[in-house]
N, C-alpha and C positions, 0 to 999 in steps of 0.2 A: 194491325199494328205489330211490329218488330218487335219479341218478346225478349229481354235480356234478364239474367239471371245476376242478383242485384238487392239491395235491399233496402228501400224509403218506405213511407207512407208520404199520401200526397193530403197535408190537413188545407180544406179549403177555408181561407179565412172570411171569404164573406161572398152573399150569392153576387152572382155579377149578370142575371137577366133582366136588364133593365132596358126599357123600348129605346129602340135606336134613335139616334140624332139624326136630322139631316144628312149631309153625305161624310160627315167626317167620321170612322169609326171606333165604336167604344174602347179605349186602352185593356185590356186585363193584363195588370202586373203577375208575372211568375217568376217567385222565386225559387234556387234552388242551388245543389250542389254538385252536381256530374261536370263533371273537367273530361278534359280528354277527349277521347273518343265519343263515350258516353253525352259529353256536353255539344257535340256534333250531332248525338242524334235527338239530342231535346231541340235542338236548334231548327233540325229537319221537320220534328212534328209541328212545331208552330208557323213552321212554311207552310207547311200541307194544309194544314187548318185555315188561316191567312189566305191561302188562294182558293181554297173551296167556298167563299161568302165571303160581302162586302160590309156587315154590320161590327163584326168587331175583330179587334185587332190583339192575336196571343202575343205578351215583348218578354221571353225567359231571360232572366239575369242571374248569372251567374256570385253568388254570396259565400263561397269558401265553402269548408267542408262545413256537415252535418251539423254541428256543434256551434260553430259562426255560423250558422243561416238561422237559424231557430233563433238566436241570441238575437239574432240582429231585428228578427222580425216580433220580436217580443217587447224590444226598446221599439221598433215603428212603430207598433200599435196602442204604446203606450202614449205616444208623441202623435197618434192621429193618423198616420200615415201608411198602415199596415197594407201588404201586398195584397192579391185578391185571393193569390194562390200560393200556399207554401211547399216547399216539398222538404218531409222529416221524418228522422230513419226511428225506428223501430222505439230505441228508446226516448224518444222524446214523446210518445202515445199519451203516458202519462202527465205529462207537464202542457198536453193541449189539453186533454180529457178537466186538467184542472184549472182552466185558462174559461174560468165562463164568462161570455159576450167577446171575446174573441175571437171564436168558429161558430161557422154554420154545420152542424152538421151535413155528412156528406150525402147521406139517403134526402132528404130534406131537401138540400139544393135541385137534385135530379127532380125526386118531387114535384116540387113546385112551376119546376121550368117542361112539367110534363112526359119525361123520363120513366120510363118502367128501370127500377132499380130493383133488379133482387141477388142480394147477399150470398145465396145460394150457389152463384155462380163462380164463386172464388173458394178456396180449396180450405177448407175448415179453420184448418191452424195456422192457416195466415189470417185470415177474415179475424179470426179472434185478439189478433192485436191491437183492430180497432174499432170494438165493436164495446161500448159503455154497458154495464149491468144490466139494464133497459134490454140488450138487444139490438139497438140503434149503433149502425153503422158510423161512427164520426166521420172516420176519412176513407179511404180508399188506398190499398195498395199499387204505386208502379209499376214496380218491379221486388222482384227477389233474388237473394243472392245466397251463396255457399262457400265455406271455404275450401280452398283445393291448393294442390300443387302444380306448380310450375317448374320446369327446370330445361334448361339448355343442351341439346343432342349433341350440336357439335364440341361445347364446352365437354361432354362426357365423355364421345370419341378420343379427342385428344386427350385429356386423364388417362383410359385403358378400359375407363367404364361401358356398356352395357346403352348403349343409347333407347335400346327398343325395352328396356325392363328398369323404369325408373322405383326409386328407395321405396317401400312399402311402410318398412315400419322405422321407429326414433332411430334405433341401432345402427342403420342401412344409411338413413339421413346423414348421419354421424362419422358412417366410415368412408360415405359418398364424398363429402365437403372435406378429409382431410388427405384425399385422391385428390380431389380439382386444387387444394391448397398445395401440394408435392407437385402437382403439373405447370404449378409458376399460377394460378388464376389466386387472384388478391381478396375478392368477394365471392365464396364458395358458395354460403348460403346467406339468404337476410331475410325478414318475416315484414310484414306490415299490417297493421290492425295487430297489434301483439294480443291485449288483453281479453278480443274475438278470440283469436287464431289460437293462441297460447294459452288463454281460462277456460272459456265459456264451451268453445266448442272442442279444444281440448277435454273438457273434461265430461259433456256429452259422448262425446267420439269414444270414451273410455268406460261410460255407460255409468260414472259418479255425480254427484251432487255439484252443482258450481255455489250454490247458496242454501241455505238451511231451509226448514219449511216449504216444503218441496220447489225446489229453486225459487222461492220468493211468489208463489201461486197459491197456497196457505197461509201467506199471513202478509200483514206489511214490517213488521219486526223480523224479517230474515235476515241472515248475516253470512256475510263471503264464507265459503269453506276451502279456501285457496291453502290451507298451511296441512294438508294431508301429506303423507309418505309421498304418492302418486307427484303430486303437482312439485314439492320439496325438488326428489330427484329428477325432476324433467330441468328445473329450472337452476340445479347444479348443472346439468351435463349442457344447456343452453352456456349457462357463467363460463365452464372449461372450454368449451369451444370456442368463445368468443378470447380467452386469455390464448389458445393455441390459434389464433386467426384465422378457423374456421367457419366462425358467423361472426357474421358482421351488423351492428343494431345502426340501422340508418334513421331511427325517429320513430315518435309517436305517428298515431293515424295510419295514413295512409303515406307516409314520406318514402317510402323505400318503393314503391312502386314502379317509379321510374327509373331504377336501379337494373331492376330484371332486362326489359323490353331494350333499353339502350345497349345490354350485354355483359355491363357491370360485374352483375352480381349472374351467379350460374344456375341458384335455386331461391326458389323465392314461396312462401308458406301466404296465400293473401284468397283477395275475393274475386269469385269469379267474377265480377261485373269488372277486372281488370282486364280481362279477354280481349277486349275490344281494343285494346289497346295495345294490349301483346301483338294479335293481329296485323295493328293496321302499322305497327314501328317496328317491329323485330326484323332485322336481318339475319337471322342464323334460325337452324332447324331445332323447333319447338315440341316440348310435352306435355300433357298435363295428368296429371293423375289426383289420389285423394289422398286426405289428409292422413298423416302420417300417426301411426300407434304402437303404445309397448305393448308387444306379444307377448308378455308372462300374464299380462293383467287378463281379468279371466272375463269372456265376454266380449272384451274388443273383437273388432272395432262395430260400433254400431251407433244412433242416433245420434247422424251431424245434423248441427243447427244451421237455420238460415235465419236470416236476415233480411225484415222485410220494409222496405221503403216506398 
């Protein structure tokens, strides 16, 4: 299997090995959220699947992002109609884990259907985002994902910039986007997944706290620590930028995505599971590097998070 770097959890909502019918083969509903690229290759794994045996038949349906698919399949299953298979990102672990008669556990379905499942084989600190007090495995990660940079070589040539030595640190980002803004380019830089990109792993990346009680691993009473010095003036010099039309905020989520790859935009702060898409659209010579950090802060840069789906 095609490994992409990406971030779901796959929660299965109910086992689906049930003895085959005659010749017409068993449906299993999957849903899920990969667009794009990405939604080209879930499409592909259920070919693959599909023509290797006649007993059942994988149908992936595409349900909006992360946030709409879980919604949506929380109202199904309330209404009886729930999918076999969900696919949901990281934060939603929670809200299955507390969803009981809704999932079958994921060790359990392999299980039963005679499957050697061992946990063991997935990389600790992802396994533990879906792995219940018990131990027990709920669901299963996809894929994982990181945040990184992206940014446009020839957009940079043409600016006077450095194509082969993209921004490293906030400073650099800053003085890059108001080059590409004086070169005549309208969208310098734009982010997608702000509150990932720009909190969480932000403030990993920075080696501080994104939540009180050891980011919310201590207790369930943790609370955002977003209003530090640190976060304060990032998210001034984001504000200034965007008033000198240096960045540009194209939306929640993942809306700015398609900003980058089209050429739009020249830099772009998102998730590698974008790749695929930069890839397979881009016309112009592409970079990618890592996320971006202020070099006074002491320790940077270290512990980017991922995102497991």
């Amino acid at each position: 299997m095609k490994t992409k770097l990406l971030a779901v959890c796959a929660a299965v909502a109910m086992s689906v090995c049930a003895p085959a019918q005659a010749q017409a083969p068993i449906e299993i509903q999957w849903w899920h959220s990969m667009s794009a690229a990405l939604g080209d290759w879930v499409n592909d794994l259920a070919k693959q699947y599909n023509a290797s045996q006649t007993q059942y038949k994988v149908v992936p349906t595409y349900k909006g992002q992360y946030d709409e698919s879980m919604t949506g399949a929380i109202a199904a299953f309330r209404a009886g109609n729930a999918p076999h298979i969900l696919q949901v990102f990281e934060v939603g672990t929670a809200t299955m884990m507390a969803s009981k008669g809704a999932i079958v556990p994921a060790a359990k379905v392999m299980n039963d259907a005679g499957f050697k499942f061992d946990p063991t084989q997935y990389v600790s600190a992802v396994a533990g985002y879906y792995t219940a007090p018990n131990g027990q495995m709920l669901s299963y990660p996809l894929n994982s994902s990181t945040t990184i940079f992206y940014y446009n070589k020839d957009a940079f040539k043409k600016a006077g910039l450095d194509a082969d030595k993209p921004p490293k640190t906030w400073p650099e980002v800053f003085a890059a986007a108001s080059k590409l803004k004086a070169s005549g380019h309208s969208c310098p830089f734009t982010t997608s997944w702000v509150s990932w990109t720009q909190l969480e792993s932000f403030s990993l990346w920075h080696n501080t706290l994104f939540a009180s009680k050891n980011n919310g691993f201590d207790g369930n009473d943790a609370q955002l620590q977003i209003n530090t010095p640190l976060h304060v003036r990032h998210f001034e010099n984001l504000a200034k930028a965007s008033k000198e039309g240096s960045f540009v905020y194209k939306g929640r989520n993942n809306t700015a995505d398609a900003s980058f790859p089209s050429g739009e935009c020249a830099m772009i702060t998102g998730s590698s599971g974008l790749y695929a898409r930069v890839a397979k659209e881009a016309k112009f010579a592409y970079g990618i590097s890592t996320l971006p950090y202020y070099p006074d802060v002491k320790g940077a840069p270290q512990n980017l998070s991922l995102i497991h789906i």
